[in-house]
VMD Tcl script that draws the C-alpha trace (Angstrom):
set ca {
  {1.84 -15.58 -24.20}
  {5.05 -13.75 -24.41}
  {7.68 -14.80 -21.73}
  {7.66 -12.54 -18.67}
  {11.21 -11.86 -18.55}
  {11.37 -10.02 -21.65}
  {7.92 -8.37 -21.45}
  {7.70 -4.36 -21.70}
  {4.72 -4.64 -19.09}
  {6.32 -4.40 -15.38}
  {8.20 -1.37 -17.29}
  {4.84 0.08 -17.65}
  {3.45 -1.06 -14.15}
  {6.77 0.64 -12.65}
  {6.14 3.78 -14.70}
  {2.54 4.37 -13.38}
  {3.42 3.11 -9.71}
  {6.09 5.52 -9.58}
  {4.58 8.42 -10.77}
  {2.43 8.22 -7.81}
  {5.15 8.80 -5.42}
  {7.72 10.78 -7.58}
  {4.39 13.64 -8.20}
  {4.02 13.44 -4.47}
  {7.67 13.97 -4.08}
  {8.08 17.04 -6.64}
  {4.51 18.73 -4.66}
  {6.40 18.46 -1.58}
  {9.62 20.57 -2.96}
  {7.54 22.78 -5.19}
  {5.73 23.85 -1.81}
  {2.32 23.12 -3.76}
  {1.59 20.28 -0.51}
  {4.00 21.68 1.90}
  {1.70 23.75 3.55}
  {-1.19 21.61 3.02}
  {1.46 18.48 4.87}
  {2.62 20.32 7.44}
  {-1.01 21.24 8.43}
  {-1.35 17.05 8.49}
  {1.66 16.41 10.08}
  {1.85 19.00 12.32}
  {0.32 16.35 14.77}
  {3.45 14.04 14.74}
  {6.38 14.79 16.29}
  {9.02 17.09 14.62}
  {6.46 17.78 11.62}
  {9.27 19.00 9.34}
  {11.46 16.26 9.39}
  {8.66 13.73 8.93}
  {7.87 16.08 5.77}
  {11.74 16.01 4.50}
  {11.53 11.73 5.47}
  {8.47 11.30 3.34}
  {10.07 13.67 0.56}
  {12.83 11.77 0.70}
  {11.36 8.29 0.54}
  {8.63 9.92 -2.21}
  {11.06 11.27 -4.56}
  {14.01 8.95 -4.45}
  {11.88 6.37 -3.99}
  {10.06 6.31 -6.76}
  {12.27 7.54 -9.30}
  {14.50 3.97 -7.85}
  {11.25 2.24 -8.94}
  {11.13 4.16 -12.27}
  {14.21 2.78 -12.75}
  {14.43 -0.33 -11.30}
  {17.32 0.23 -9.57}
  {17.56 -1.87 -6.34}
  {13.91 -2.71 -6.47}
  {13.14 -5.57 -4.51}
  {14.77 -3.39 -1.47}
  {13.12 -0.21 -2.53}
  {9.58 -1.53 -2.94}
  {10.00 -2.90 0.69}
  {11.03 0.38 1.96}
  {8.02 2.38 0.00}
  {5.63 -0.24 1.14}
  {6.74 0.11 4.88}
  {6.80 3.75 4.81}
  {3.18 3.23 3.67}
  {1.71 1.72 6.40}
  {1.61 4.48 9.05}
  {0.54 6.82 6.46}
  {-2.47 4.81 5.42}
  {-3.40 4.11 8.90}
  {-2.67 8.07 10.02}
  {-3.76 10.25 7.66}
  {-6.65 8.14 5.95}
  {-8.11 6.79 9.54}
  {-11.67 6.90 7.81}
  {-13.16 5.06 10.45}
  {-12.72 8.07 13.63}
  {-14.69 10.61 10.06}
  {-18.41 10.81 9.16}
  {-19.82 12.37 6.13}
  {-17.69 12.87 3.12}
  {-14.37 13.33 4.70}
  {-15.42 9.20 5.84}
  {-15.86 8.58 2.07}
  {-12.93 10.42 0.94}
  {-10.55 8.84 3.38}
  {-11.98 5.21 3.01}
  {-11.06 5.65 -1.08}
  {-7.50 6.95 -0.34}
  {-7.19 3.97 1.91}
  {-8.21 1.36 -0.08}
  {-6.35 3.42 -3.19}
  {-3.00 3.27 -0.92}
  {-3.98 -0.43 -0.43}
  {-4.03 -1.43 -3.86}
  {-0.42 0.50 -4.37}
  {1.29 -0.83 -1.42}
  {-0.27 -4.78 -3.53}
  {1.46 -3.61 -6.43}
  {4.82 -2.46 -4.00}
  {4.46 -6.02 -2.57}
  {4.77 -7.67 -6.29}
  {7.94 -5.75 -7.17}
  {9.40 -6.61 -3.71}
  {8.74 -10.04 -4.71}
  {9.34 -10.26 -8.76}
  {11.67 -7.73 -8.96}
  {11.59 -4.81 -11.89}
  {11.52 -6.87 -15.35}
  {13.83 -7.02 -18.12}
  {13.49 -3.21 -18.97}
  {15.44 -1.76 -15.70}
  {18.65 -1.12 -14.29}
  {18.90 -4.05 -12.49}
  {18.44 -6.04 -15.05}
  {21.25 -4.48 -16.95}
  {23.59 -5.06 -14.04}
  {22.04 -8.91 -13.60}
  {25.45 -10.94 -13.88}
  {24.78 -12.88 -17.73}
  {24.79 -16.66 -17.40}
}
mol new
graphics top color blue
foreach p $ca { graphics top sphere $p radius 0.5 }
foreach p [lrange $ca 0 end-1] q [lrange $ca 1 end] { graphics top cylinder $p $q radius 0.2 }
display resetview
């Protein structure tokens, strides 16, 4: 069993968490999901500032978590932000038909990364990050 502070694997776990949120991120600037989001959010208040929050919090967000810089606090704030955007845009329970079936695996999906958002917030980013570099050396 190799010792968990100097294992390569929450480098990897950070790498594929992250790219979740800095794709996302990219779509949004790119326009490829703008149009497509604002469609979503246009049912929120001030649509295009929720869009430029969630870019915000997408992009810089994960690319922190790519990182690990500051990741205890920036899993917190990722895994808040996720919260009213599992519950609003993946509300599978007011759908029927597919759109039910769609939503309900995007929910549980967003589930399992807000988990893995929790264990960073609580572990921190592993030896392979920034803030381990900056970790005062006892």
């Amino acid at each position: 069993m190799s010792n968990s502070s100097t294992s390569i694997v929450p480098l990897f776990g950070r790498i594929l968490l992250s790219s979740v949120f800095i794709l996302s991120g990219i779509s949004k600037i790119t326009g490829f999901a703008m149009e497509e989001g604002y469609v979503v959010a246009k049912h929120l208040p001030l649509p295009a500032v929720a869009l430029t929050i969630a870019l915000f919090i997408e992009l810089a967000g994960g690319l922190a978590l790519l990182a690990g810089w500051f990741t205890r606090f920036t899993a917190w704030i990722v895994f808040l932000y996720m919260i009213p955007t599992t519950f609003l845009f993946h509300n599978f329970w007011a759908m029927q038909g597919m759109d039910r079936y769609d939503n309900t695996i995007h929910f549980q999906k967003n589930l399992a990364i807000m988990g893995g958002l929790l264990l960073l917030a609580a572990f921190g980013a592993g030896a392979y990050s920034v803030d381990s570099a900056r970790a005062p050396r006892t």
